[in-house]
Legacy VTK file of the C-alpha trace (Angstrom):
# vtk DataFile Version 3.0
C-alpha trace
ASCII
DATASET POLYDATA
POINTS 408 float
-0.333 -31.072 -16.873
-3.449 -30.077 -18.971
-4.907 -26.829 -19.259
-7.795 -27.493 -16.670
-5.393 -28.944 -14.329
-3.467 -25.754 -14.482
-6.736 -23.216 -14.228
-7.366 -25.832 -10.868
-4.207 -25.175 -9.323
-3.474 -21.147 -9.950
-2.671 -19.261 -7.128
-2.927 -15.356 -7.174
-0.008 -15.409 -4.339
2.167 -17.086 -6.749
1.964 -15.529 -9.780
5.436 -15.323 -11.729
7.058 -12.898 -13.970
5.546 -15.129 -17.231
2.870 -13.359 -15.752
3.624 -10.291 -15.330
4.762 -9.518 -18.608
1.644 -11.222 -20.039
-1.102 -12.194 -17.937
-3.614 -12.574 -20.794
-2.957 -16.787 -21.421
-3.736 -17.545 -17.752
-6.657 -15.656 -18.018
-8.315 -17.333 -20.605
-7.319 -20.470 -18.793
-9.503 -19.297 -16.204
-12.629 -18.116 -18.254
-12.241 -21.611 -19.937
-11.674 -23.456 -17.371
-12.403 -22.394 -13.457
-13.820 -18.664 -13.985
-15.018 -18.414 -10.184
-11.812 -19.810 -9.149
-10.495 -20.464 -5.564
-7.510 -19.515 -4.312
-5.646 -21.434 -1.815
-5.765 -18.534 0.957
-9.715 -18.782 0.418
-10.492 -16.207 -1.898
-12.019 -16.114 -5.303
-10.715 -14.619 -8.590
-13.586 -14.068 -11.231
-12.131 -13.698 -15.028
-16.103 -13.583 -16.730
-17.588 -10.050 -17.716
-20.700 -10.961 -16.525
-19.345 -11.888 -12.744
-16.928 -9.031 -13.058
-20.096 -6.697 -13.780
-22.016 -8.594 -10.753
-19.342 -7.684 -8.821
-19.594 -4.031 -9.253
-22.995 -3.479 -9.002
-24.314 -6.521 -6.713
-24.843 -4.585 -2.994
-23.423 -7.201 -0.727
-20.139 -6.288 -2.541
-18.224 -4.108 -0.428
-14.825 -2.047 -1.555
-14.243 -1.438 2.530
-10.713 -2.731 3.540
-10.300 -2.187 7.067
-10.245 -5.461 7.683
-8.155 -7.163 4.889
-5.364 -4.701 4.640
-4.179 -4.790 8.384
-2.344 -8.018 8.050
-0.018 -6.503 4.468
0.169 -2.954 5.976
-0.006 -2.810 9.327
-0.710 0.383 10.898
1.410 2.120 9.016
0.929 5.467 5.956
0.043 2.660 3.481
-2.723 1.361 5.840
-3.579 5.057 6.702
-3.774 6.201 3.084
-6.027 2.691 1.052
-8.429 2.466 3.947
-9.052 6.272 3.958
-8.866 7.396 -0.041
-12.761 7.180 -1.966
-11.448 3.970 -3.342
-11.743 1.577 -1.046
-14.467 3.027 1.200
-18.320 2.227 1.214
-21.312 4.680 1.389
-21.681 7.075 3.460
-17.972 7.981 3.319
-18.245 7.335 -0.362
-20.653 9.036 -0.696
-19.393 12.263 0.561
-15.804 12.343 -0.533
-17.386 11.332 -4.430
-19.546 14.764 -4.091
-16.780 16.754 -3.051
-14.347 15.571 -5.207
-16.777 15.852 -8.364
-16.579 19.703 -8.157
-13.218 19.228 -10.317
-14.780 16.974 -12.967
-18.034 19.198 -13.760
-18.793 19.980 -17.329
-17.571 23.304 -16.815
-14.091 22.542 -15.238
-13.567 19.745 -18.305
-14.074 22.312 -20.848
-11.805 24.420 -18.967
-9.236 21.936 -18.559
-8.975 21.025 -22.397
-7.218 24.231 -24.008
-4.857 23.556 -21.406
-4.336 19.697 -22.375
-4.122 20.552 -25.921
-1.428 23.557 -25.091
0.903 20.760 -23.050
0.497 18.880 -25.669
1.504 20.668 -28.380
4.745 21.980 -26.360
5.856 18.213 -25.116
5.054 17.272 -29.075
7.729 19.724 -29.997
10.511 18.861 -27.883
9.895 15.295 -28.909
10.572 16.505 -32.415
13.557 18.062 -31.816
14.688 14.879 -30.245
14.299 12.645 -33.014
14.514 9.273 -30.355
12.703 9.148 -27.477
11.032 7.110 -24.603
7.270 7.144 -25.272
6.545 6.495 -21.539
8.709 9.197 -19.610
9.080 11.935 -21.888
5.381 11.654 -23.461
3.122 9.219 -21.519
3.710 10.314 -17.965
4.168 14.462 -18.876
0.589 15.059 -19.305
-0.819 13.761 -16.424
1.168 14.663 -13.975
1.351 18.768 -14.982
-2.868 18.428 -15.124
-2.883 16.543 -11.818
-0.319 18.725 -10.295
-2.116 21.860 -11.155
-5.469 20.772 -9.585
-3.628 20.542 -6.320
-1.228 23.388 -6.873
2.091 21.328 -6.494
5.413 23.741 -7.313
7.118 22.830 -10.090
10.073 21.531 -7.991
8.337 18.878 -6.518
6.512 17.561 -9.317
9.527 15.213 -10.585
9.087 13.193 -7.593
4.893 12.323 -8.593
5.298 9.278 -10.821
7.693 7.603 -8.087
5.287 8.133 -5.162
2.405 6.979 -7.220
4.469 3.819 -8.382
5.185 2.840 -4.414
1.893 4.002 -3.203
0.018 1.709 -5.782
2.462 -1.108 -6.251
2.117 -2.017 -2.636
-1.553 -2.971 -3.669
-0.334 -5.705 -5.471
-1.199 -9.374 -4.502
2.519 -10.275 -3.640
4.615 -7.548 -2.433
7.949 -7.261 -0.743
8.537 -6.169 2.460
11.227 -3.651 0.755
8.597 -2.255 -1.330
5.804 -2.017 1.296
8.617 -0.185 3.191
9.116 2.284 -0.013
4.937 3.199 -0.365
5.261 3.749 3.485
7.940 6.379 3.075
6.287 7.428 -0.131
3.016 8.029 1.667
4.521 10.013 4.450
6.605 11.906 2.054
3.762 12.980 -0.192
1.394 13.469 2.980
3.874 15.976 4.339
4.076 17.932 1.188
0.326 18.408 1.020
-0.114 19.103 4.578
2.097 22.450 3.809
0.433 23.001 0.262
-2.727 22.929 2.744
-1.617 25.397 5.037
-0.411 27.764 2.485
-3.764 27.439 0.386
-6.067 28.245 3.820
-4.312 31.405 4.456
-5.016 32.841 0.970
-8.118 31.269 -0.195
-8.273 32.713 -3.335
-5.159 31.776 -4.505
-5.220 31.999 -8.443
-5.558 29.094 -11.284
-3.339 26.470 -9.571
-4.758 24.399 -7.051
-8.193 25.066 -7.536
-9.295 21.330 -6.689
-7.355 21.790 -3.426
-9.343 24.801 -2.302
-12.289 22.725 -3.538
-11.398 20.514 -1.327
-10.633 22.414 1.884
-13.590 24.541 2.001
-16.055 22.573 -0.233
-18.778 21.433 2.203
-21.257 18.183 1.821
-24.373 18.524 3.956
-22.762 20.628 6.469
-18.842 18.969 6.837
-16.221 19.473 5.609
-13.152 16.803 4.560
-11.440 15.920 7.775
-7.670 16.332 7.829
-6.703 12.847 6.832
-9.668 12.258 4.435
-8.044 15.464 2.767
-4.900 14.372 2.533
-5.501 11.126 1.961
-8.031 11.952 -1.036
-5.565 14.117 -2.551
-3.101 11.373 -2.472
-5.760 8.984 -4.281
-6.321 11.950 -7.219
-2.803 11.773 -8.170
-2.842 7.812 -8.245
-6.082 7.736 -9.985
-5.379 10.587 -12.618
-1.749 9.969 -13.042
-1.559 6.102 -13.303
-4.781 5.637 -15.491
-3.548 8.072 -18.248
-0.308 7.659 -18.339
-1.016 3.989 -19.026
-3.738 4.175 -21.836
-1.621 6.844 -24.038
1.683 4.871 -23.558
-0.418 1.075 -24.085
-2.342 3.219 -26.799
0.585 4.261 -28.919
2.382 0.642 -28.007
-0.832 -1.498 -29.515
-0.800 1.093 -32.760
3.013 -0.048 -33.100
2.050 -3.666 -32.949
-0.559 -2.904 -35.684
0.683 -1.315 -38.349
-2.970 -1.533 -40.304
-5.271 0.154 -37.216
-2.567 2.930 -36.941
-2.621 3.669 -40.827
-6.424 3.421 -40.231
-6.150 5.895 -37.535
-4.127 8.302 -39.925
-6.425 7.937 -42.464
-9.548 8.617 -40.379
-8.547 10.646 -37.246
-12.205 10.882 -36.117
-11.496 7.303 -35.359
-9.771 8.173 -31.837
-12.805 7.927 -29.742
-13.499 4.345 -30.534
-9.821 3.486 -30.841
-9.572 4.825 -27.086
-11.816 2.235 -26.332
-10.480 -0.069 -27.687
-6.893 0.595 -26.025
-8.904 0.548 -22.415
-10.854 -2.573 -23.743
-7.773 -4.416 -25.330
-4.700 -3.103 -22.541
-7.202 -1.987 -19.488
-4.644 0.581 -17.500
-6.435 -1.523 -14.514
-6.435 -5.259 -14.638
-7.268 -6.353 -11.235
-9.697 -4.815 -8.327
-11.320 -6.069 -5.326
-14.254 -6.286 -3.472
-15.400 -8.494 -0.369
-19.105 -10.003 0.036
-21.054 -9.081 2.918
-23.335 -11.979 2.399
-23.135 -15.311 0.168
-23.460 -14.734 -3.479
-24.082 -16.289 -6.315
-21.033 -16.248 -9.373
-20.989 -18.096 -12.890
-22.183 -19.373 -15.586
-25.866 -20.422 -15.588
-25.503 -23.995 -15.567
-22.549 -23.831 -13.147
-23.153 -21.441 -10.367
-20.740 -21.044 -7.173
-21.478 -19.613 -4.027
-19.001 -17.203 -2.808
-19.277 -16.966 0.764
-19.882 -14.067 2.795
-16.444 -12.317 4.225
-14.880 -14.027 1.061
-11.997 -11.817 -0.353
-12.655 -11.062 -4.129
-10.446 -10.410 -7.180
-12.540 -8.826 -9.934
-10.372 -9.221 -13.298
-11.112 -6.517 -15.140
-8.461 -7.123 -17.646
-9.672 -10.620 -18.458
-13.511 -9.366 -18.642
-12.555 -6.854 -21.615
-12.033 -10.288 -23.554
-14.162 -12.098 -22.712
-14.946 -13.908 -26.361
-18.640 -14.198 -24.480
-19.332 -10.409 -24.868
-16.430 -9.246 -28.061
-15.983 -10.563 -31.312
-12.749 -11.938 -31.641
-11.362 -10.112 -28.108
-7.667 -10.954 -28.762
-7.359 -8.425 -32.162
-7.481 -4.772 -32.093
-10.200 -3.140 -33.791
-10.190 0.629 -33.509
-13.744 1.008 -35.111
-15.274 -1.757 -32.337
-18.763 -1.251 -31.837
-20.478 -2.093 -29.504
-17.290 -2.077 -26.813
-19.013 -2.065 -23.735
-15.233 -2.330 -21.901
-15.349 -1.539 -18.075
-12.076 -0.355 -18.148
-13.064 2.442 -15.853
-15.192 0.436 -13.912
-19.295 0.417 -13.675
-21.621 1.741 -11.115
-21.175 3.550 -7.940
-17.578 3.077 -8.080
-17.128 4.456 -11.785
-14.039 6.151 -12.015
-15.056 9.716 -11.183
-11.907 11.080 -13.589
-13.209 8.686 -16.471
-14.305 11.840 -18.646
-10.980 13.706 -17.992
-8.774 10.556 -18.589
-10.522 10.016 -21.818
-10.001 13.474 -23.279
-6.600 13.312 -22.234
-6.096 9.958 -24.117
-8.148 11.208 -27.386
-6.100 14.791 -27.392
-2.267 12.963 -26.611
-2.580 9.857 -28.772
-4.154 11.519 -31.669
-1.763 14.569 -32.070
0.923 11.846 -31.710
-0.075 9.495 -34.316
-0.985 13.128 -36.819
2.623 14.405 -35.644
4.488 11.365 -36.360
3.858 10.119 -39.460
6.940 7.813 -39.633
7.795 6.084 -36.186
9.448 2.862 -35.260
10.572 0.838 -32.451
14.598 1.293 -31.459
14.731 -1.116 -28.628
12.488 -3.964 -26.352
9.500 -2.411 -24.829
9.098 -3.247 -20.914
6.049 -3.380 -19.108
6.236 -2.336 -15.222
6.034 -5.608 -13.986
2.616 -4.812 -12.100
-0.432 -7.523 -11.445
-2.797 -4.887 -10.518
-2.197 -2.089 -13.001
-0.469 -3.155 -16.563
1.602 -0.193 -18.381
4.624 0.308 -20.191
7.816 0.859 -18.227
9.654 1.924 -21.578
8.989 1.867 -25.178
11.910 3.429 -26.952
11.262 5.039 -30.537
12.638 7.399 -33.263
10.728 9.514 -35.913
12.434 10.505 -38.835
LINES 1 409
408 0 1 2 3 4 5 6 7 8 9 10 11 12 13 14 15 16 17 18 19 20 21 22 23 24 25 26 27 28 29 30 31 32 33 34 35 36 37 38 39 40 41 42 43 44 45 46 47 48 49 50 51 52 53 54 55 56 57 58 59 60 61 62 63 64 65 66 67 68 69 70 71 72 73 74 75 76 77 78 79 80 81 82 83 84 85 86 87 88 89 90 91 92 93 94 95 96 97 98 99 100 101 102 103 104 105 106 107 108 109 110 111 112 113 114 115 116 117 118 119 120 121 122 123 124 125 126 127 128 129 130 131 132 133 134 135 136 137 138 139 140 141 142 143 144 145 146 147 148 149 150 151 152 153 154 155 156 157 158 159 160 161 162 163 164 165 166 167 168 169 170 171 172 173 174 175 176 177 178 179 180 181 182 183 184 185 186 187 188 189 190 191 192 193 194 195 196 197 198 199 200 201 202 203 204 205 206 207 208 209 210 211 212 213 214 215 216 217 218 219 220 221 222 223 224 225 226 227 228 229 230 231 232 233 234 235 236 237 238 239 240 241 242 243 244 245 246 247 248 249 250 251 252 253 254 255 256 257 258 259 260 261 262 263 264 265 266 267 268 269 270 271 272 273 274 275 276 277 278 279 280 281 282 283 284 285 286 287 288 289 290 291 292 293 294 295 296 297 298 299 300 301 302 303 304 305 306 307 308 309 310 311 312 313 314 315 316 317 318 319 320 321 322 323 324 325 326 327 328 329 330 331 332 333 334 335 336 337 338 339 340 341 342 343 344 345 346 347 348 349 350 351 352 353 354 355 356 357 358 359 360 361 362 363 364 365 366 367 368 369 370 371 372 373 374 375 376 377 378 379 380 381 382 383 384 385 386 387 388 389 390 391 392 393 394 395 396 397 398 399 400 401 402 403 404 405 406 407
């Protein structure tokens, strides 16, 4: 079978662990060869920047999935939580939740936030010392992340080893094929989670003024848009979506960062050499590894896709994977997109998304990434791999499961 043969006949229901573990092949199959692609169930997977940009910012694009999520979830938590978080909701609903939840990423709250990043830091960097081998991922990657997102919603220390698991089910189930098992997992994991924030909740309204933790949870109890308030479920529900959103993201791009310096011995003496380098590197890791590979969106009415010369009509209702992950290389819009260039400019990488739907924690997850991967890389001078990196095995979301090293 040739190569446009096999861009013709992929199916985003079939993908395989070949995949999985490396997704970026197929996907310049697809740019090459059928970039507004149809999928066998009817919808469309769109691998160009350009269309992938479209897709954010055209306004028959929806991100509402009322509709498309009943038949995988049911009525069930799952169901409950992705048709209720800001995600997947459309203005006004957006619209609201985005201003309330923006109290916790204002100017003022970053700058706030970063002597405490640089302070967890510099405490997980020393226990890694001490322990000469280490797993990048679970005693580095996913530390930071979860202590800042656990503090904005004042989660007890007790309960914050069980975070990375419910974020794994909750977001997993969003891939394209997922077991019944698993959707039975984010379920659970959605109840779970809901029922621990429902008595954070409780505690936090009868002493409003509670102290530094949880200060985006009072923000969002009381905070008030227009007149209203969250309602119960969008509450819960939202807070659910900040751990997914701040957790995953961030966890990813420091443990993909560190992984892709590894791999490239030159851009991580480069980084050494010139630290002030870690902004653009940053974007590059989001550009080269994007924490987020795949999203969605539905049109409301027909619309246009492709290439100039060879447009397709996507039909209205038409259920829409936006590749993300294939856009940030795109050889249309980067100079040679399949090497790592920590200096690349321009890198107009959507990583985070673009538009309306920007990632509201973009700011924070970037800080986070600049402050963890470059004290790593100035701590750690002499690093090497002890053992086979895994990624997660995830079509939607691409990070490291493992990556096992030793300084010495």
């Amino acid at each position: 079978m040739d190569d446009r043969q096999r861009a013709l006949d992929f199916d985003v229901k079939k993908i395989d662990q070949a995949f999985l573990d490396n997704p970026f092949p197929t996907y310049k199959l697809m740019r090459d060869y059928d970039p507004v692609h149809r999928n066998p169930d009817g919808s469309y997977f769109l691998t160009r920047y350009e269309d992938v940009v479209l897709s954010f910012k055209h306004p028959s694009m929806s991100s509402d999935k009322k509709i498309d999520f009943k038949p995988k979830f049911g009525d069930g938590p799952l169901y409950v939580h992705h048709t209720t978080s800001l995600v997947f909701n459309d203005p006004p609903a957006h619209t609201r939740v985005r201003k309330l939840l923006s109290e916790a990423f204002t100017p003022r709250k970053l700058a706030e936030l970063e002597p405490v990043i640089e302070g967890i830091i510099d405490r997980l960097l020393d226990r890694l010392a001490t322990q000469g081998t280490f797993d990048v991922v679970s005693d580095y990657a996913l530390a930071l992340p979860t202590e800042i997102i656990a503090d904005m919603l004042g989660v007890p220390e007790e309960h914050r080893h069980k975070l990375h698991n419910y974020s794994n089910l909750i977001l997993g189930a969003l891939d394209p094929v997922v077991s019944s098992e698993k959707i039975a997992k984010g379920h659970e994991a959605v109840e779970e989670f809901g029922g621990l924030l429902e008595e954070l909740i409780a505690e936090r309204r009868k002493t409003p003024k509670g102290g530094e933790m949880g200060e985006v949870l009072a923000a969002l109890i009381f905070g008030e848009v227009d007149g209203e308030n969250l309602s119960p479920i969008e509450l819960i529900q939202n807070c659910i979506f900040l751990l997914n959103a701040g957790h995953e993201t961030t966890a990813n791009l420091v443990g993909n960062g560190i992984s892709i310096l590894l791999d490239y011995p030159d851009q991580m003496d480069r980084l050494r050499g010139d630290p002030a380098l870690i902004k653009t590197a940053v974007e590059e890791f989001l550009r080269f590894q994007s924490p987020l590979q795949i999203g969605n969106r539905k049109a409301t009415e027909d619309v246009e896709f492709g290439p100039g010369n060879a447009k397709t009509s996507i039909p209205a209702g038409s259920f829409i994977y936006t590749v993300i992950g294939s856009a940030n290389r795109d050889p249309e819009i980067f100079v040679e997109p399949e090497e790592v260039d920590i200096g690349r400019r321009p890198n107009p990488q959507i990583a985070f998304g673009i538009g309306k739907h920007t990632c509201m924690g973009n700011t924070l997850g970037r800080i986070e990434g600049h402050v963890a991967i470059g004290k790593f890389v100035k701590r750690f001078p002499n690093i090497r791999l002890v053992g086979e990196k895994k990624y997660h095995g995830r079509a939607r979301f691409r990070g490291l499961k493992i990556l096992p090293v030793e300084v010495f």
